[in-house]
C-alpha positions in Angstrom: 5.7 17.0 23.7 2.4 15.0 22.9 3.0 12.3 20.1 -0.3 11.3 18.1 -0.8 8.1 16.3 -3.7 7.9 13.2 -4.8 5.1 11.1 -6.5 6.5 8.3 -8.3 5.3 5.6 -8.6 7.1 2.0 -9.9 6.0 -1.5 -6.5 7.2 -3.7 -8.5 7.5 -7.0 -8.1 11.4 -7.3 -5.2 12.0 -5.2 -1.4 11.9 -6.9 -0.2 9.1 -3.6 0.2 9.5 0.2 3.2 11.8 0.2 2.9 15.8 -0.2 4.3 17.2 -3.5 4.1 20.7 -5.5 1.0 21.7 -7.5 -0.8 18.4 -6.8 -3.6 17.1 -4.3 -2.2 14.1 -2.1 -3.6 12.3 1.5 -0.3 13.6 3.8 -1.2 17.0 2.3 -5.3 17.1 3.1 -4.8 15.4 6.3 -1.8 17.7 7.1 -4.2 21.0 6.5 -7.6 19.8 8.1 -5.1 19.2 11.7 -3.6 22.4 10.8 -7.2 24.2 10.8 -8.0 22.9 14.2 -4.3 23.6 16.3 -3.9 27.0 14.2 -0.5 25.7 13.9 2.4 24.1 11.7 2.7 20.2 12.2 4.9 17.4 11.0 2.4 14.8 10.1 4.8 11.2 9.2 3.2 8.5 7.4 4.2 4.8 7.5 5.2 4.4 4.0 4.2 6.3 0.4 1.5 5.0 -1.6 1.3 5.6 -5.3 -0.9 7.9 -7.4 -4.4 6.0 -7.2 -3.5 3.5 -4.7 -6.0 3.2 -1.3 -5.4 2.7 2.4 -7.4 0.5 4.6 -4.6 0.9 7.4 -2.2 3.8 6.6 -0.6 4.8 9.9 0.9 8.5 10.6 1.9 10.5 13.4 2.1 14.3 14.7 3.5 15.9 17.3 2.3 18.9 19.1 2.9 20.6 22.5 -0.6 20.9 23.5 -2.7 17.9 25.3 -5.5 17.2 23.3 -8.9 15.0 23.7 -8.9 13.0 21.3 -12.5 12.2 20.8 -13.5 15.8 20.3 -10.1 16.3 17.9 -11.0 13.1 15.8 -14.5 14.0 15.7 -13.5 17.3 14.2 -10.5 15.8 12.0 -13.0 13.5 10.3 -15.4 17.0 9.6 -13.0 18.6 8.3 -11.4 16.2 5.5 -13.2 15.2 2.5 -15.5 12.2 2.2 -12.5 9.9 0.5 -10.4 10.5 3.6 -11.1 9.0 7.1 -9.2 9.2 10.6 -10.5 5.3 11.5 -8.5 5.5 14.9 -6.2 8.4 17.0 -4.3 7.6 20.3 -1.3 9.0 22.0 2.0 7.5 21.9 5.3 7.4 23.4 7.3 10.6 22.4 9.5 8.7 20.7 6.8 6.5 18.4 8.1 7.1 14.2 5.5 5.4 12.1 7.8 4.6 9.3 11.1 3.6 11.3 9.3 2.0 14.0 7.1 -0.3 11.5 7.9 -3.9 11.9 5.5 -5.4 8.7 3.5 -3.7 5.8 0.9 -5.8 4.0 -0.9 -4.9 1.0 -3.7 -6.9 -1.2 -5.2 -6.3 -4.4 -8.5 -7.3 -5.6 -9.5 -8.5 -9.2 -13.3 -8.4 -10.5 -13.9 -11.3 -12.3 -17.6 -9.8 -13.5 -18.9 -6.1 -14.3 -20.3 -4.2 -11.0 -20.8 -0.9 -9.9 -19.7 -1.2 -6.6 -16.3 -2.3 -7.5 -15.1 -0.2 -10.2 -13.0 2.1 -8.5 -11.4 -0.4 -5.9 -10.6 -3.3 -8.1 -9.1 -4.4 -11.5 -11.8 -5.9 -13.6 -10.3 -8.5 -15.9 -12.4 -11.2 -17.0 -9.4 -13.0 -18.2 -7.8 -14.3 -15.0 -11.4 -16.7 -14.6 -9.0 -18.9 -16.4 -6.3 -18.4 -13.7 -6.0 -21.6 -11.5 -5.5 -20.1 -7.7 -3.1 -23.1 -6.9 -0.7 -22.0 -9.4 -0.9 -18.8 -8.8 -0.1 -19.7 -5.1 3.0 -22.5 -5.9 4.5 -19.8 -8.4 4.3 -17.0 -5.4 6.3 -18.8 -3.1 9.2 -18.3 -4.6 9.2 -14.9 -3.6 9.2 -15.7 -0.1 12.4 -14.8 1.4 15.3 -12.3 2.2 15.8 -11.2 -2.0 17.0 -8.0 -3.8 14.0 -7.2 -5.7 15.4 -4.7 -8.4 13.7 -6.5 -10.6 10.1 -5.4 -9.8 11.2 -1.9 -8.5 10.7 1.6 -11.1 13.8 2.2 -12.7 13.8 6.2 -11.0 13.7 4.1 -7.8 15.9 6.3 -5.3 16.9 4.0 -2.5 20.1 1.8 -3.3 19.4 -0.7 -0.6 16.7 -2.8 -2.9 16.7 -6.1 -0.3 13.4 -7.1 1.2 12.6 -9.6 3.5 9.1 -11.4 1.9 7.2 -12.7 4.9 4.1 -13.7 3.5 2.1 -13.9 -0.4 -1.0 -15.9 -1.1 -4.1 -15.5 -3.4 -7.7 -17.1 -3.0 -10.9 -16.6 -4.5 -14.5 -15.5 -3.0 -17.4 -15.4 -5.5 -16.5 -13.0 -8.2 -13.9 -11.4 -6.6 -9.7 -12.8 -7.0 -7.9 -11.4 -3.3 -4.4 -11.4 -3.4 -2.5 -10.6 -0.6 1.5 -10.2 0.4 3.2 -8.6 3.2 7.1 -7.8 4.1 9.1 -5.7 6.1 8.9 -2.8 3.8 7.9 -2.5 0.0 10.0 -0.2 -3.1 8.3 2.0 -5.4 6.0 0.4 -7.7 7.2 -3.5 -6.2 3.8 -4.5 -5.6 1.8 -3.9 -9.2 5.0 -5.3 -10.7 4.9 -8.4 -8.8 1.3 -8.9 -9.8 2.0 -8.6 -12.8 5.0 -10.6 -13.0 2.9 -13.4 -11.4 -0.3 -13.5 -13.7 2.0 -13.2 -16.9 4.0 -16.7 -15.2 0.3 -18.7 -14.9 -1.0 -17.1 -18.2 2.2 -18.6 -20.6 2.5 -21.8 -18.0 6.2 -20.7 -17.5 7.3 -22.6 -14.4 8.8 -21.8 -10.7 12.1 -21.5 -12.4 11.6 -19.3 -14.9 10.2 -16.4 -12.1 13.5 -17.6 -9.8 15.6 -16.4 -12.6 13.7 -12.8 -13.2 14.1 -12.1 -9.4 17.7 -13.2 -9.9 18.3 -10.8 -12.9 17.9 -7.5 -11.1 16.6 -6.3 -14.1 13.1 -4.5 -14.6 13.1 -5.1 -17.6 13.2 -9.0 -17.3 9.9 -8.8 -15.2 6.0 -8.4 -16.5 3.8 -5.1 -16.6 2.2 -4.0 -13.5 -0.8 -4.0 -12.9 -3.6 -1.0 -12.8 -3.4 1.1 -9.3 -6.5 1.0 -8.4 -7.3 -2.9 -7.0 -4.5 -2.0 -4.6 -4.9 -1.3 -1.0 -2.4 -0.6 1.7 -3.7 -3.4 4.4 -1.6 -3.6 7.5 1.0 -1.8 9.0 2.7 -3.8 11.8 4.7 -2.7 15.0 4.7 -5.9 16.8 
């Protein structure tokens, strides 16, 4: 049996997340059909991790296996004709047999981008809030290290979450600035449903009403949704990385 890696890119905007569902368009489900056309037959394509209705991929990885040997120029080549323009196959090799992109994942890292000014180029890929020009990046980055650590992070996770186990290991979470554009970037050894925006969120509410270190210690501490900020929009987010090193 021939095991297939993919790193894919897509722009989420019209898709309802990575993971397949009933009566609605999603990345694992075009990506699943456009390999389908070319073997002329059923595959079990595993992604990394679910991203959310809206959400983008710079570095989603996902993996199929099939019987059949196949060149993987000619297949990519073909794979990349085949899906639509918002969905790309960036990279395809072949792995061992027993290669699972989610369980096998070491580190996932995601950033978000903020447009501080109007533009055409980033209105789909970022959130533009003219607010956070006010935002000092130093705070932003003394308050996020708080986060860093092995925490239960019910707090910032949707109340229909469905895993129990709500521990995280935070490896890394910094922001910076480049021209008009705010970058902010964390990565850990997996992510819960909706963690990210809320976090975000969490964050910017902390600068904006000068709350101090404390104060966000105590929210994570609560394991209480309701305790933590709003998230933030889907679309300034971007799975980045995923790690199997």
């Amino acid at each position: 049996m021939n095991n297939y890696r993919l790193t894919i890119q897509y722009d989420g905007t019209d898709y309802a997340g990575w993971q397949i569902q009933k009566n609605a368009k999603t990345v694992q489900g075009e990506v699943t059909n456009a390999i389908q056309i070319i073997t002329k037959g059923e595959i079990n394509l595993i992604g990394s991790g679910r991203t959310d209705s809206g959400v983008h991929s710079l570095g989603q990885v996902a993996n199929f296996r099939i019987n059949e040997e196949l060149d993987i120029y000619k297949f990519k080549y073909s794979l990349n004709g085949i899906l639509p323009q918002s969905i790309s196959v960036t990279d395809m090799k072949i792995v061992p047999e027993d290669f699972h992109s989610r369980f096998d994942a070491k580190k996932r890292s995601y950033i978000y981008l903020f447009s501080l000014e109007k533009s055409p180029f980033f209105d789909r890929f970022s959130w533009m809030n003219k607010e956070l020009n006010t935002l000092d990046i130093v705070r932003l980055n003394k308050l996020s290290k708080i986060l860093i650590g092995n925490f239960d992070f019910s707090s910032f996770v949707k109340k229909e979450a469905e895993v129990d186990n709500k521990i995280c290991d935070l490896y890394n979470i910094h922001w910076r600035r480049s021209g008009a554009l705010i970058i902010f970037y964390i990565e850990a050894n997996r992510f819960l449903h909706g963690m990210v925006r809320a976090v975000i969120g969490t964050i910017i509410q902390c600068a904006k009403e000068n709350y101090n270190e404390k104060l966000l210690s105590e929210i994570l501490s609560n394991h209480d949704r309701e305790s933590a900020g709003m998230s933030v929009p889907a679309n300034g987010l971007f799975l980045y990385k995923v790690k199997y090193d």
